[in-house]
C-alpha positions, 0 to 999 in steps of 0.5 A: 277274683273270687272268694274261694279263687283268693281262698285258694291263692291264701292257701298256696301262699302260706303251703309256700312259706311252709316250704321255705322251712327247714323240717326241723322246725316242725318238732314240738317239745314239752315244756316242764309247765305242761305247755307246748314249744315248736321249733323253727330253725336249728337250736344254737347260741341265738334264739328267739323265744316267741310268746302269744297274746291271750283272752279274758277267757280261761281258754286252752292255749293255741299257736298264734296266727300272727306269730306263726305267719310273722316266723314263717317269713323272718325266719328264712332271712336269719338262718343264724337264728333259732325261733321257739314258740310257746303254746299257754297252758292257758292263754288268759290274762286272767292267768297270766302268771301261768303264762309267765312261767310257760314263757320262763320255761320257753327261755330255759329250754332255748338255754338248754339248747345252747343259746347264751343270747335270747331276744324275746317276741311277745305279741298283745297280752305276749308283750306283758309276758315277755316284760315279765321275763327280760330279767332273764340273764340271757336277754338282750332284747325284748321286741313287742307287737300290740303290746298290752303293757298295762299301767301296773306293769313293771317294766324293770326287768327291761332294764339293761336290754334294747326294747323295741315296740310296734303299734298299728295305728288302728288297733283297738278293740271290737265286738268280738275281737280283741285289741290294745289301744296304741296309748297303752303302749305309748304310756309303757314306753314313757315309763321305760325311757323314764327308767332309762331304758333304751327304748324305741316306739315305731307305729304302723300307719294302718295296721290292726291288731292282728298282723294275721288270721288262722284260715279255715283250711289252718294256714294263715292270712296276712292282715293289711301291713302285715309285710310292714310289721314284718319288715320292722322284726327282721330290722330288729332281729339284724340288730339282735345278731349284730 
């Protein structure tokens, strides 16, 4: 097959996944901060509030390719939830605290919606942020993929809630692409058990940091494992609607 026949085949996949969603889950709201939220799913008692990962770069926020792709497939499997994305104001680590408060607002909003129980999904530098913010009172679940859990990360707001990470055994970085050595997360998860936190570690054998890529014609591209990893959040998710 060729390159553009597969470039075709991609882009027919994800105009599929496209389809299984409600058209609902289109709308973007504004969030207090100045950042961007969409919806996947009908606001109710349960939400996900999904964050990304960012740069050292002071850059513009964007949609996350892993996170749209990774909504896109769970979300038509759990018809109960309600999925919000967050768009940063500024998606930097050297901003983190903005992005912070992008996630805060995330949380209100899915609470002004109506849900009383939120789980969070952080992706890379998202995993930090989602840390940040599981002292919410509504979280119950934190769910972090690649996650940057740095060593002066504080990961007492966990405690209380379920905290489950994914790792890909080959993430790290490279020239021009960012990544998050599989230690990093490792060390994290230690010191959370330490805490007593209840604390699962599942690592993908194979898997890079992306679970998927932004195309040129704007849809998503699955990366190797990527199914994997999309199996393990919905695991996850069942447990969170248990």
């Amino acid at each position: 097959m060729s390159c553009l026949s597969r470039a075709r085949s991609k882009s027919a996949e994800a105009d599929s996944d496209r389809a299984k969603i409600p058209e609902v889950s289109l709308r973007s709201i504004a969030l207090p901060t100045g950042a961007e939220a969409r919806w996947t799913g009908t606001p109710g008692p349960r939400a996900v509030v999904c964050v990304n990962g960012g740069t050292a770069a002071e850059v513009p926020g964007t949609w996350s390719a892993s996170v749209e792709w990774l909504v896109r497939r769970v979300a038509p499997r759990h018809p109960a939830l309600a999925f919000l994305e967050v768009r940063y104001r500024i998606k930097s680590w050297r901003h983190i605290d903005g992005c912070i408060e992008d996630a805060r607002a995330g949380i209100a909003a899915v609470r002004v919606a109506g849900a009383a129980k939120v789980a969070l999904l952080g992706f890379s530098m998202g995993g930090a942020v989602a840390v940040h913010v599981a002292d919410d009172p509504a979280v119950s679940t934190v769910i972090a993929l690649a996650p940057w859990l740095y060593p002066e990360l504080d990961v007492t707001p966990l405690e209380g809630r379920r905290f489950a990470v994914m790792h890909g055994s080959l993430d790290r970085g490279l020239p021009g692409i960012p990544g998050v050595r599989p230690e990093l997360s490792l060390r994290g998860c230690e010191r959370a058990r330490a805490r007593g936190i209840d604390t699962e570690r599942t690592v993908i054998d194979g898997a890079i940091h992306p679970i998927a890529l932004r195309a040129p014609w704007g849809g998503t591209v699955p990366m190797p494992r990527s199914a994997r990893w999309a199996a393990l959040v919905g695991q996850e998710l069942e447990r969170f609607c248990a």
